[in-house]
C-alpha positions in Angstrom: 114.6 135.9 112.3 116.7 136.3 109.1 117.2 133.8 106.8 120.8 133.4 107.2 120.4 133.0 111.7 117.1 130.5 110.6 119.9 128.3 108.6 122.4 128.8 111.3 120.2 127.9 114.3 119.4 124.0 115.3 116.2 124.4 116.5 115.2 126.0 113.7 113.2 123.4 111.3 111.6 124.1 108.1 108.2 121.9 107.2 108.9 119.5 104.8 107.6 120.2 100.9 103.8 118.8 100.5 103.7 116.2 98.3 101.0 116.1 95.1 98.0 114.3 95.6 97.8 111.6 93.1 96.1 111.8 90.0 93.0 110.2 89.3 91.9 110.2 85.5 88.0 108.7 84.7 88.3 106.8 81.5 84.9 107.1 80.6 82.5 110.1 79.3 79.4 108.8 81.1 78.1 111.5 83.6 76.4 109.0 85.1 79.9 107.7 86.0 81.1 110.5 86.9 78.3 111.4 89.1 78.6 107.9 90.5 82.1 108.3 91.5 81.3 111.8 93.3 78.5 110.2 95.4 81.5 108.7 97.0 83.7 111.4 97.3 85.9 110.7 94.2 86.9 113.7 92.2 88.8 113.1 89.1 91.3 115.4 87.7 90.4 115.0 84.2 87.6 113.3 82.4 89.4 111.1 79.4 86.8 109.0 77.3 88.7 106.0 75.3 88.0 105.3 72.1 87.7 101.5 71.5 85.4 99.2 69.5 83.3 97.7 71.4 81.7 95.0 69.1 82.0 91.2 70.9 83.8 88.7 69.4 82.4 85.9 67.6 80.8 83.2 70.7 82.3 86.1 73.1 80.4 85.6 76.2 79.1 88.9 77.9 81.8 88.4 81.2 84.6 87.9 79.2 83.7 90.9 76.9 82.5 93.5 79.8 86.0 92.3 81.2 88.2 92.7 78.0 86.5 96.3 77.3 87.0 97.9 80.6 90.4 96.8 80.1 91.2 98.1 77.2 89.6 101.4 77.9 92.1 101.7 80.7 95.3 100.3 79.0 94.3 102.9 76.3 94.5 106.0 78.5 97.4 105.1 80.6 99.5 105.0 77.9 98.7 108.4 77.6 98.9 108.8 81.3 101.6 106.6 83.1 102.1 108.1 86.0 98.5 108.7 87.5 95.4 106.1 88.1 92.9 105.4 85.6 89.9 104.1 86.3 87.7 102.5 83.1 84.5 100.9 83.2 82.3 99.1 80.8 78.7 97.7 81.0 76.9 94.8 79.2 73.3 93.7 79.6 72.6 90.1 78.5 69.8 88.2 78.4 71.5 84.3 78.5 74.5 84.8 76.1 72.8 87.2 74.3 74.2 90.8 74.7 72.2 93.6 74.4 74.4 96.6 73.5 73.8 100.4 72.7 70.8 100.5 70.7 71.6 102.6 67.8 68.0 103.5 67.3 64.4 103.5 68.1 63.8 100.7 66.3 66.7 98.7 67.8 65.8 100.3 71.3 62.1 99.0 71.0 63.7 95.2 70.3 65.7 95.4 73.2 63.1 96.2 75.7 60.6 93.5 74.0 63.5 90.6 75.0 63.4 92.5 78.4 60.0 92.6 78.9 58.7 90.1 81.7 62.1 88.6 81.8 65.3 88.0 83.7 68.9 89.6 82.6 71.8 90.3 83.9 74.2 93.5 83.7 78.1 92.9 83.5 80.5 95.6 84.6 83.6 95.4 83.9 86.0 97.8 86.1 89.6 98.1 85.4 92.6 100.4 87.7 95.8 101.3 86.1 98.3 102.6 88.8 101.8 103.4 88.3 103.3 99.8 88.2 100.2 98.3 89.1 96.8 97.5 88.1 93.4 95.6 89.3 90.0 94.5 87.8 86.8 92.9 88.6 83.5 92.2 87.3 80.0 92.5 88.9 77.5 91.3 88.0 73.9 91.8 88.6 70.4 90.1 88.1 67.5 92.4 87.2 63.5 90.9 86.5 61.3 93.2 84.4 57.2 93.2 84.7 55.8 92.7 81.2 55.9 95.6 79.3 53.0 96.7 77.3 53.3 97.8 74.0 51.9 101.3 75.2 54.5 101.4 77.5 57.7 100.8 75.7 56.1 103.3 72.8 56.3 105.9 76.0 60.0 104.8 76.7 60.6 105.3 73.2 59.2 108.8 72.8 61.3 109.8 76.0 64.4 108.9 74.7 66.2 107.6 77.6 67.2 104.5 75.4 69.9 106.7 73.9 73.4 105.5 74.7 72.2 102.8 76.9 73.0 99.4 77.1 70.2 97.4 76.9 68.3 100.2 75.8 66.9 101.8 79.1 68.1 103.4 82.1 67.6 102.0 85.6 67.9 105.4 86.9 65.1 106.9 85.3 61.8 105.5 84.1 63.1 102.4 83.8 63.3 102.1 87.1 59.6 101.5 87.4 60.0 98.1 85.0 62.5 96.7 87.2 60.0 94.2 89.9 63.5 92.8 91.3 67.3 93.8 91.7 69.6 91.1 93.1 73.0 92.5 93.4 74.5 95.8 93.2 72.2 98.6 92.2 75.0 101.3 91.3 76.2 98.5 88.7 73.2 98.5 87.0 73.6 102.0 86.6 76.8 101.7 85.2 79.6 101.2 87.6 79.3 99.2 91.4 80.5 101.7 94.0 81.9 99.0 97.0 84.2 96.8 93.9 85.5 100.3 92.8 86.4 101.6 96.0 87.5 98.4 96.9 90.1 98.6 94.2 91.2 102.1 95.0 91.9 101.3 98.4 93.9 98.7 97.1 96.0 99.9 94.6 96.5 102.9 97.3 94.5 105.8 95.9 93.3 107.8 98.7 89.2 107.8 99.2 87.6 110.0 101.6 85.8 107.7 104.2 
């Protein structure tokens, strides 16, 4: 059939033009983010790491500061993105009000895991959405209880190097793991972002996850 009998001709229907998939941009440049998200069939379309200070404020507890990073992570990037989702994420560990951040070196690391050692803490992530005229966030937060760590042992830790760009120093998902006697909460948070609270908010702002 030619085009010009295809536009005369009733029955003749054309398929409506597909529509784009909305974009989804990851706020962050942790692969262990990113890796997170793919676990539950989330695929970015471009990885976008903000650039904020991250030091607390003065009496800042670690909620409120876990909460006011993530957000401005994602306020950050959608300015530079309005019309796709953003997804930003930030994690504190705390011992009390005491935050524990990025250990800028051995040193620091090695303090860190000492406060740690044969004690409770909890990890705060705060997760924020941007959507196009909308936006959601939460915070989750989870409980972890270390053994008592030797001196022998943390030297180890040290000398690995997992420490490096961890808050709290260590890394749940590696040796770490075997410090950690109990988890109560969300293990992916530890990690460094709670699957179920982010798909929860992608559901809801009405970004489309693969069940």
């Amino acid at each position: 059939m030619s085009a010009s009998s295809a536009l005369s001709d009733p029955d003749a229907r054309s398929e409506p033009p597909a529509r784009d998939a909305p974009r989804l941009v990851l706020a962050s440049a942790s692969p262990r983010r990113l890796d997170l998200l793919r676990q539950i069939g989330v695929e970015p379309d471009l990885i976008e790491g903000a650039d904020v200070d991250e030091t607390p404020a003065p009496g800042e507890e670690p909620r409120r500061l876990a909460a006011r990073l993530a957000k401005a992570k994602a306020d950050a990037v959608a300015a530079r993105h309005p019309q796709a989702f953003v997804l930003a994420a930030d994690t504190v560990v705390a011992v009390g009000r005491r935050v524990l951040g990025k250990a800028g070196d051995a040193d620091a690391a090695r303090a860190h895991l000492g406060l740690l050692s044969g004690r409770r803490h909890k990890v705060f992530t705060g997760i924020a959405l941007r959507g196009p005229g909308a936006s959601a966030a939460r915070v989750v937060v989870t409980a972890v209880r270390f053994k008592r760590l030797s001196a022998a042992e943390i030297d180890a830790y040290i000398a690995a190097g997992e420490w490096r760009g961890k808050a709290g120093g260590y890394a749940i998902q590696g040796r770490a793991g075997a410090f950690a006697i109990a988890i109560n909460g969300s293990y992916s948070n530890v990690v460094g972002l709670p699957l179920y609270e982010c798909r929860v908010l992608l559901d809801g702002l009405g970004y489309p996850v693969q069940a």
